[in-house]
C-alpha positions in Angstrom: -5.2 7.0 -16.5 -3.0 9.6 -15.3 0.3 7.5 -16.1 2.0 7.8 -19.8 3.8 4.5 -21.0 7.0 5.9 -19.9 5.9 6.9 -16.8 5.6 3.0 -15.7 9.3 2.6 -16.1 11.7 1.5 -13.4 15.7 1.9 -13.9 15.9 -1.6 -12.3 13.8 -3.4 -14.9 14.6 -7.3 -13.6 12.0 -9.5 -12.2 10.7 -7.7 -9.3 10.8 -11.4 -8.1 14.8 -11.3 -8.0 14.5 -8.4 -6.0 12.6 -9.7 -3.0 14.2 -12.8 -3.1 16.1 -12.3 0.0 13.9 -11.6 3.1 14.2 -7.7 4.6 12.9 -8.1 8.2 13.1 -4.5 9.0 10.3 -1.4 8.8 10.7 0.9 6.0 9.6 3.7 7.9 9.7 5.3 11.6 7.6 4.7 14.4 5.9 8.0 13.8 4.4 7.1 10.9 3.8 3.1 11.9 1.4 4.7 14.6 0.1 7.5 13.0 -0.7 4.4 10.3 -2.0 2.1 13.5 -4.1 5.1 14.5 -6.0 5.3 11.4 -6.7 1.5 10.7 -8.2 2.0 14.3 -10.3 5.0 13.5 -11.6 3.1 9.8 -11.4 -0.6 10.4 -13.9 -2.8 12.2 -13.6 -5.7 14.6 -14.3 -9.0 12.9 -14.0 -8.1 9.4 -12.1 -9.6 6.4 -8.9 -7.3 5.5 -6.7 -8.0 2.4 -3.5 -6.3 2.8 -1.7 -6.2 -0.3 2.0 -5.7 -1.3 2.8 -6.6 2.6 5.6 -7.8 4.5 6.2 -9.4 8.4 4.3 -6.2 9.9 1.0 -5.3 8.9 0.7 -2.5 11.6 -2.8 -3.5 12.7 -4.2 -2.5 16.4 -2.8 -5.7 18.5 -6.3 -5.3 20.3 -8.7 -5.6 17.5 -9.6 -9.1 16.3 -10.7 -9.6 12.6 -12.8 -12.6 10.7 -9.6 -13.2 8.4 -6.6 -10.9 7.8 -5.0 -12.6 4.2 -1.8 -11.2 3.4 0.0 -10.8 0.2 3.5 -10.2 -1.4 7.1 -11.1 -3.3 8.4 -13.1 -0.3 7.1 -15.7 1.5 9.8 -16.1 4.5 8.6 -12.1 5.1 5.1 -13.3 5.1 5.1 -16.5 7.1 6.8 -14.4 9.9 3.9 -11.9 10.1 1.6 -13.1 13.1 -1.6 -11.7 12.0 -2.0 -13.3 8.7 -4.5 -15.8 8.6 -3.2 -16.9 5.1 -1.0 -15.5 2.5 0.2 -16.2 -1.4 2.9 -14.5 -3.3 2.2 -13.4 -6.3 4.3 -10.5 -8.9 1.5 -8.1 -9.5 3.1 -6.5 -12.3 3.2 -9.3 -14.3 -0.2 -10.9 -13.1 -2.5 -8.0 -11.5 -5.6 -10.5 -11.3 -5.7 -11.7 -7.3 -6.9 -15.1 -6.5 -10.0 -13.8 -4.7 -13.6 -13.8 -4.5 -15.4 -10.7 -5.8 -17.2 -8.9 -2.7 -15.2 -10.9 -0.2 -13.5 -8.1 2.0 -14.4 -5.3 4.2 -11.0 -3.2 4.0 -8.0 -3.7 1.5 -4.5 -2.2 3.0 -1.5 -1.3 1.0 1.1 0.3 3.1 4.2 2.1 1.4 4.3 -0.2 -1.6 1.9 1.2 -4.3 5.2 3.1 -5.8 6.3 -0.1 -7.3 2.8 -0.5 -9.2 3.0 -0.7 -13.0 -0.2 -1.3 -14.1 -2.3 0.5 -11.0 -5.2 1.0 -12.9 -5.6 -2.7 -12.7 -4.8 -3.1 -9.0 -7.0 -1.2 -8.1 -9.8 -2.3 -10.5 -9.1 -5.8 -8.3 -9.2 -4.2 -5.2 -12.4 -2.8 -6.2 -13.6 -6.1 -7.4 -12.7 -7.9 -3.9 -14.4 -5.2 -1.7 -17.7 -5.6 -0.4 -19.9 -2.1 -1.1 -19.1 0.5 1.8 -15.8 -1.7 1.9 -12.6 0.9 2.4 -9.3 1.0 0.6 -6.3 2.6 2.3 -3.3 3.2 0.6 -0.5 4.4 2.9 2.9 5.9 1.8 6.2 8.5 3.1 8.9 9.7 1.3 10.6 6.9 1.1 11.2 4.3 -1.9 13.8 1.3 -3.5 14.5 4.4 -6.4 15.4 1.6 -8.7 12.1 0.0 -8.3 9.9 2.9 -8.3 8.0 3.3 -11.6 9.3 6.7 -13.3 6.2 8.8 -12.3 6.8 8.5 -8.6 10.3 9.2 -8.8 10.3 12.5 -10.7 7.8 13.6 -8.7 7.2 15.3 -5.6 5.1 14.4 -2.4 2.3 16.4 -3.5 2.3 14.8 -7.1 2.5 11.5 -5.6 -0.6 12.6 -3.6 -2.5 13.1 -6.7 -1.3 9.7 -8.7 -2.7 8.0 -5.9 -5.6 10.0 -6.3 -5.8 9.3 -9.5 -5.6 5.1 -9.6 -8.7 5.5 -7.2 -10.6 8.2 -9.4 -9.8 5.6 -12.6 -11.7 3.0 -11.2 -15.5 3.8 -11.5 -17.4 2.8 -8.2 -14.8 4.4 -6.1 -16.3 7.3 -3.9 -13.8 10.4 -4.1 -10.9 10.0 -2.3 -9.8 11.2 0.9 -6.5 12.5 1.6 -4.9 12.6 5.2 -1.4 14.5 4.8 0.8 14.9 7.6 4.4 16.4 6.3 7.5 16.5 8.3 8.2 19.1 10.1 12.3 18.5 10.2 14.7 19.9 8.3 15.5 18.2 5.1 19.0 16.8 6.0 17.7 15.3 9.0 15.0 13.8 7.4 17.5 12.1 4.7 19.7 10.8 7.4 16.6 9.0 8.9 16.2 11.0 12.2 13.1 10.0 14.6 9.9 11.7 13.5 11.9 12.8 10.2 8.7 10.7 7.8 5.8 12.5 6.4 2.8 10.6 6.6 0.0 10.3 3.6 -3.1 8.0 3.1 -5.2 8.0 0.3 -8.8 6.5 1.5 -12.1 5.6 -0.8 -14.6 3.4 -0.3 -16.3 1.2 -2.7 -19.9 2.4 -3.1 -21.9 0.3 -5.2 
């Protein structure tokens, strides 16, 4: 793996559990990147399939106008997920403590992770799980920006910079034997830093880290 011991460390080292107690019913990014994100689960999902998405809050970002088989959801607060209207189901469950998901092996067609795999400890085992869970030709998408809760971010992500981050993700997937090579879509922001810091419109790059399961 990629990640040194002290590369996994947060400065906020609490239960991640305390954290997300409280609900946070608001997007963590702009609606440049929500569509650009929207767009590309349009381009690489299929109608009627079973999607896992992972580390996920009351938005999932889906295409409103695509029906799927079963869309389970999954994360550190269940008032956030209960409010999300196209879960079919959803558990909570710290991953970082427990990285094993309660899921049959082969049992979905895509598994989403959408500006959350920052907070990952132990991604090596995530994403063994997600590998696990996916049916063969099943796809993984992990999306991410710029932003991050800094105290929550494992060490590695927060000394690094947007390409580096690009390569860690890269990394978890190239881990994980069975994965194909991944695919990176990067789309960086074309404002000025300063803008981009204050949170102006269009201000968040966009970056998605794609493989498939092929065995």
């Amino acid at each position: 793996m990629p990640l040194r011991p002290e590369e996994r460390n947060k400065l906020d080292s609490t239960d991640d559990k305390l954290f997300y107690e409280y609900p946070r019913f608001v997007t963590h990014v702009d609606e440049g990147f929500i569509q650009q994100l929207t767009d590309l689960y349009r381009d690489r999902l299929k109608p009627n399939t079973r999607i896992f998405d992972i580390m996920s809050s009351w938005v999932s970002h889906l295409p409103e106008e695509m029906a799927f088989a079963h869309v389970e959801g999954h994360g550190l607060n269940a008032e956030e997920l209960a409010r999300n209207p196209q879960f079919n189901h959803y558990f909570v469950q710290n991953l970082n403590e427990n990285p094993q998901l309660p899921l049959l092996d082969q049992d979905f067609d895509a598994v989403l992770n959408c500006v959350s795999v920052q907070y990952l400890q132990y991604p090596e085992a995530v994403f063994s799980e997600m590998h696990r869970i996916l049916k063969p030709g099943g796809v993984a998408i992990i999306s991410f920006s710029n932003r991050m809760f800094f105290q929550k971010a494992i060490e590695a992500w927060r000394e690094g910079t947007e390409a580096s981050r690009v390569e860690l993700v890269k990394g978890y997937f190239c881990a994980v034997p069975g994965f194909t090579s991944p695919e990176v879509i990067a789309r960086q922001s074309t404002l000025p830093n300063f803008l981009q810091w204050i949170g102006a419109a269009g201000g968040d790059p966009f970056y998605a880290v794609i493989a498939y399961r092929n065995d």
